[in-house]
C-alpha positions in Angstrom: 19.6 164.8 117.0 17.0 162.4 118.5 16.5 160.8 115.1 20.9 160.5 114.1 21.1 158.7 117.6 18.3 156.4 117.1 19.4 155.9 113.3 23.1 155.2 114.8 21.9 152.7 117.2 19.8 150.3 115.3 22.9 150.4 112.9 25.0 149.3 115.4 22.2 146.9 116.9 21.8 145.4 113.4 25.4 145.0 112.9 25.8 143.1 115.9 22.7 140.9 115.3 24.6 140.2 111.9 27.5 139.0 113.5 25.8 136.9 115.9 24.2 135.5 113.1 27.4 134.8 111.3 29.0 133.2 114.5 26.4 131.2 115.2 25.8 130.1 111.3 30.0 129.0 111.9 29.4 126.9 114.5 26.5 125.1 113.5 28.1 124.5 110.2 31.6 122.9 111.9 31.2 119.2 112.6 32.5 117.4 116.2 33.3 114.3 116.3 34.5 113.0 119.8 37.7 110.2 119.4 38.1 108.0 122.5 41.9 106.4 122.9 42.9 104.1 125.4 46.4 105.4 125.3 48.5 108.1 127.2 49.0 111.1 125.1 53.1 110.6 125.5 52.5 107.5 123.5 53.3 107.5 119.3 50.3 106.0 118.9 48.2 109.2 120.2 50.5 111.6 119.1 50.0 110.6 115.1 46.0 110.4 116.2 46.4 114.0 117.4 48.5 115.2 114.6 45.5 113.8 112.3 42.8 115.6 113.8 44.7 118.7 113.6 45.2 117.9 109.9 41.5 116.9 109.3 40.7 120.5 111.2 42.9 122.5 109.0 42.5 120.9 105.6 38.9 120.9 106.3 38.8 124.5 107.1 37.5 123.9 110.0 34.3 122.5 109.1 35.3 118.9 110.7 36.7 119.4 114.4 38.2 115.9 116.2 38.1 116.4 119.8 40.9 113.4 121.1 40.5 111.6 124.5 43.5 110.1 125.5 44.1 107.9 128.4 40.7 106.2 128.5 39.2 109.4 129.8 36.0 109.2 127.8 35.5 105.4 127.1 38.0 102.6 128.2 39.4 100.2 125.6 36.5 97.5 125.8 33.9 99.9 125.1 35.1 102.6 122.4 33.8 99.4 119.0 30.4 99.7 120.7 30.4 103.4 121.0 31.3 103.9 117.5 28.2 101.1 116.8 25.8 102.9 118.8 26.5 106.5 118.1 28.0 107.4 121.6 31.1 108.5 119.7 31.9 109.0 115.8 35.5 107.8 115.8 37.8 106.1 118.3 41.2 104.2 118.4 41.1 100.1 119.3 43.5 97.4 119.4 41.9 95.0 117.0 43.6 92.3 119.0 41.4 93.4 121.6 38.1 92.5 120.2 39.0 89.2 118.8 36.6 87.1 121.1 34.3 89.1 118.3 35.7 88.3 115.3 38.7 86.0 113.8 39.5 88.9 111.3 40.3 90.9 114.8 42.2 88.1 116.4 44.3 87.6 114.1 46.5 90.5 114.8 47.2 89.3 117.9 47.8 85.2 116.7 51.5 85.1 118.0 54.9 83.8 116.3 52.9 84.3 112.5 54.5 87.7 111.4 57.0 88.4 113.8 59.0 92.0 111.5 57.6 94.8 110.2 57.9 93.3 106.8 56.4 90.2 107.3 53.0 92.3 109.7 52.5 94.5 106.6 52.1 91.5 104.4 49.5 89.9 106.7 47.9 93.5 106.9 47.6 93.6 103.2 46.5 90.3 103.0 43.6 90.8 105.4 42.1 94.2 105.1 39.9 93.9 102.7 38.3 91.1 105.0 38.4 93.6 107.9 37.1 96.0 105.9 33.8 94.1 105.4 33.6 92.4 108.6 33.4 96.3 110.0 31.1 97.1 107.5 28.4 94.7 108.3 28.8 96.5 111.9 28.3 100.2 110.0 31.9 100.6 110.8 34.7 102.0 108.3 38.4 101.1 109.1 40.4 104.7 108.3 43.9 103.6 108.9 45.9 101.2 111.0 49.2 101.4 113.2 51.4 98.5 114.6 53.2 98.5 117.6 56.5 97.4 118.3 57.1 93.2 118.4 56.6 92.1 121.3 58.8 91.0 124.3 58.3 89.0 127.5 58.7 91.1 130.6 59.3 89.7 134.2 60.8 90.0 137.4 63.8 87.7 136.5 65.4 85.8 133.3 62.9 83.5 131.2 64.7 80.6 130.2 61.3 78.4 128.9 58.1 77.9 129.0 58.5 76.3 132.5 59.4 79.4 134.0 56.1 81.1 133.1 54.4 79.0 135.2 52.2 80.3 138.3 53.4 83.9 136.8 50.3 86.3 137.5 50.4 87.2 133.9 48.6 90.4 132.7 45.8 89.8 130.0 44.8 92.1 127.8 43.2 90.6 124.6 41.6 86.8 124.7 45.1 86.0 122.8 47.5 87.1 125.6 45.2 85.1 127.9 45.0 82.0 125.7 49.2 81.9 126.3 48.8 82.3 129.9 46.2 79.3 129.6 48.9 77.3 127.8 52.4 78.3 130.1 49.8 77.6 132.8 50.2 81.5 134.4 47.9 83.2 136.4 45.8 85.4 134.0 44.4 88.6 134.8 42.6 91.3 132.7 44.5 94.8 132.8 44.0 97.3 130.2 47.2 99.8 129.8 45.5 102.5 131.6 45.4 100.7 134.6 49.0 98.4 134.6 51.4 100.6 136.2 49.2 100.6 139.4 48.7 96.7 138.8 52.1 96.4 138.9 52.7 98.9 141.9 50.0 96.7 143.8 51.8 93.5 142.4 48.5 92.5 140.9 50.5 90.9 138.1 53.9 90.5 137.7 54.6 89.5 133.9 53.4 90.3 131.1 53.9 90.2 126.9 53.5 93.5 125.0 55.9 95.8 123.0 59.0 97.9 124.6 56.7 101.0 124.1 54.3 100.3 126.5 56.8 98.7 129.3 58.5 102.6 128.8 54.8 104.7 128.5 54.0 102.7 131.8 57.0 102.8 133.5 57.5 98.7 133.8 61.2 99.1 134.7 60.4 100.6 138.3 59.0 97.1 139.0 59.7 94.3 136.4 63.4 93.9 135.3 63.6 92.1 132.6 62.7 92.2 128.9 63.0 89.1 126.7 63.3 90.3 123.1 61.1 87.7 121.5 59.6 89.6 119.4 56.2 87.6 119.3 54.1 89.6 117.1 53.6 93.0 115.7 49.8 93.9 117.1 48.1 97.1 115.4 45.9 99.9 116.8 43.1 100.6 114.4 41.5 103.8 113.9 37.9 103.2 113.0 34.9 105.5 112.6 31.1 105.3 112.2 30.0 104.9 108.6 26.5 107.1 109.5 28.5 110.0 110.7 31.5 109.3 107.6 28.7 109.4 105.4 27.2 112.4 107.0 30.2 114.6 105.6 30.8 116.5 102.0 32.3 114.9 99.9 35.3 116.9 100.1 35.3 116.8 103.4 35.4 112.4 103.3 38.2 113.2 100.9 40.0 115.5 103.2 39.5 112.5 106.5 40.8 110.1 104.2 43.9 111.2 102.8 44.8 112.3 106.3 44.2 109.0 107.7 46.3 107.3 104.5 49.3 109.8 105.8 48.9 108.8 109.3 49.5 105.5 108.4 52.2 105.8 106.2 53.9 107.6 108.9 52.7 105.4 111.7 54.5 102.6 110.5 57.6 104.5 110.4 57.7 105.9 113.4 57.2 102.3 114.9 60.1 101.0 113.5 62.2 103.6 114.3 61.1 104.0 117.9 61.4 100.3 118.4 65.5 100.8 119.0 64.5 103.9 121.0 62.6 102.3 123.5 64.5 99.0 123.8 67.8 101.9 124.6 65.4 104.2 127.0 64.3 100.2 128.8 68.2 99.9 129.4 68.8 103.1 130.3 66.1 102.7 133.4 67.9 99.6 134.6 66.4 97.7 132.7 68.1 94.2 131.7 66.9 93.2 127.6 68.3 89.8 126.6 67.2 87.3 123.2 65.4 84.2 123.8 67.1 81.1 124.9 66.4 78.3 122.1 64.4 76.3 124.6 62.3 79.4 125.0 61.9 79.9 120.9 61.3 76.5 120.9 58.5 76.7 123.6 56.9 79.7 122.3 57.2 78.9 118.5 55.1 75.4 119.6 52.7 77.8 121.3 52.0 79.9 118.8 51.6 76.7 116.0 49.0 75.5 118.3 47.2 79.3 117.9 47.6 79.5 114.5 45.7 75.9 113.6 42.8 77.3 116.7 42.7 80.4 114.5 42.0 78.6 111.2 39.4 76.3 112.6 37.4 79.4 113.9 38.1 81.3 110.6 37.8 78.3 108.3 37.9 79.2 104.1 38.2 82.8 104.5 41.1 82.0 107.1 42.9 79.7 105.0 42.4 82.2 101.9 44.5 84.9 104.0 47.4 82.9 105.2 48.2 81.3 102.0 47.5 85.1 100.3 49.9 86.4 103.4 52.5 82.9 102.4 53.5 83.6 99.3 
């Protein structure tokens, strides 16, 4: 009986050593990669990110887990480039726009009154990837996929009429773009990321500011600023990019897997843009809200602006530059 019992448990102490082993072979052979956003999770923008991690997790079998950080809870906007660079994080979410003090391939996303639709921003994307491609690359990052936001529109405490009326505005600056037009209408800028403007608003901190009809809804504009000139300045784009080392780290079939995701989360990020656009510009109203088009003095005004950023681009971009806009003209 002594002997049965001391067979029966080293069976049973074996069998559970085995299925330690097993558990503990899974998890060291499932990937993490941590993905810093500097948006709300409410916003399209995450919610495609998230449904694209779930999609790498499941396609993957689970050997590739994406563990999303919305709101700039693990790295705020300025820093998530540099933690992909240095291995802090494998994969994050930027506005390109943001970075372009960097690099003229990222300003010019954010060069206003150059595509001003949908149609026209997926032109310029097409004619410029491949140059962002390789600018990344020299910084041993790969660009997956890429997202625009809604054009965007001036919002205020009162009506716009010109370019006059934007001055002495405290004008919230979030890329060196949106600051260079504050430079030129002579406003007040100051540097808020989105994580931080409804408070700046609460505060009064700033009072104006250009971006898309998305963010004045994710951030609750209309319970401080309310108007919305429908300008539609430009059509600015989120980029998902992720470390080369840790891409290249992956199977093969597992690169396959993050890529084809990424290629569906951007066919149906640009759809979901569009189609939200009407939805927020309604959901705007709807809070009080007042949305109105541009006066032709204001066009005027911000059409001269935005000639005088386009030539400042091209000077700081020079042949390559010039190779892309007349690739992106015809």
């Amino acid at each position: 009986m002594i002997h049965l019992k001391t067979t029966r448990s080293t069976v049973l102490v074996a069998a559970a050593a085995v299925a330690l082993a097993f558990a503990a072979g899974t998890t060291m052979a499932q990937t993490k990669w941590d993905m810093p956003t500097p948006y709300s999770p409410a916003i399209f923008h995450t919610e495609i990110i998230q449904e694209f991690a779930n999609e790498v997790e499941k396609a993957s079998g689970g050997k590739l887990k994406i563990q999303v950080h919305a709101n700039a809870s693990l790295l705020k906007m300025p820093e998530i480039k540099r933690g992909i660079q240095n291995g802090q994080v494998q994969i994050g979410e930027i506005l390109l726009a943001a970075y372009a003090n960097e690099d003229p391939m990222f300003e010019l996303d954010g060069v206003p009154f150059l595509a001003t639709s949908y149609a026209d921003a997926m032109k310029l994307y097409k004619a410029s990837r491949k140059p962002l491609e390789d600018h990344l690359a020299k910084q041993g990052i790969k660009l997956l996929y890429a997202v625009p936001w809604p054009p965007q529109g001036l919002f205020s405490k009162k009506e716009v009429k010109s370019a006059a009326d934007m001055k002495g505005l405290k004008w919230r600056a979030y890329s060196p773009a949106t600051a260079k037009i504050a430079e030129l209408v002579n406003a007040q800028p100051v540097t808020i990321q989105q994580a931080e403007l409804s408070q700046a608003l609460a505060t009064g901190v700033v009072d104006s500011y250009m971006s898309s009809p998305a963010t004045g809804y994710d951030t609750k504009t209309f319970e401080h600023l309310k108007y919305f000139a429908d300008v539609q300045g430009w059509v600015p784009k989120n980029a998902v990019l992720v470390s080369q080392k840790a891409f290249d780290a992956l199977d093969k079939a597992t690169q396959g897997v993050v890529l084809k995701a990424a290629a569906d989360a951007e066919t149906k990020g640009w759809k979901i843009s569009a189609e939200k656009t009407l939805w927020y510009n309604d959901a705007l109203k709807k809070n009080g809200m007042t949305i109105y088009p541009p006066s032709p003095q204001l066009k005027a005004d911000l059409k001269k602006i935005g000639d005088t950023m386009v030539a400042d681009w091209l000077k700081k971009a020079g042949a390559e530059g010039k190779m892309i806009l007349d690739a992106y003209a015809k």
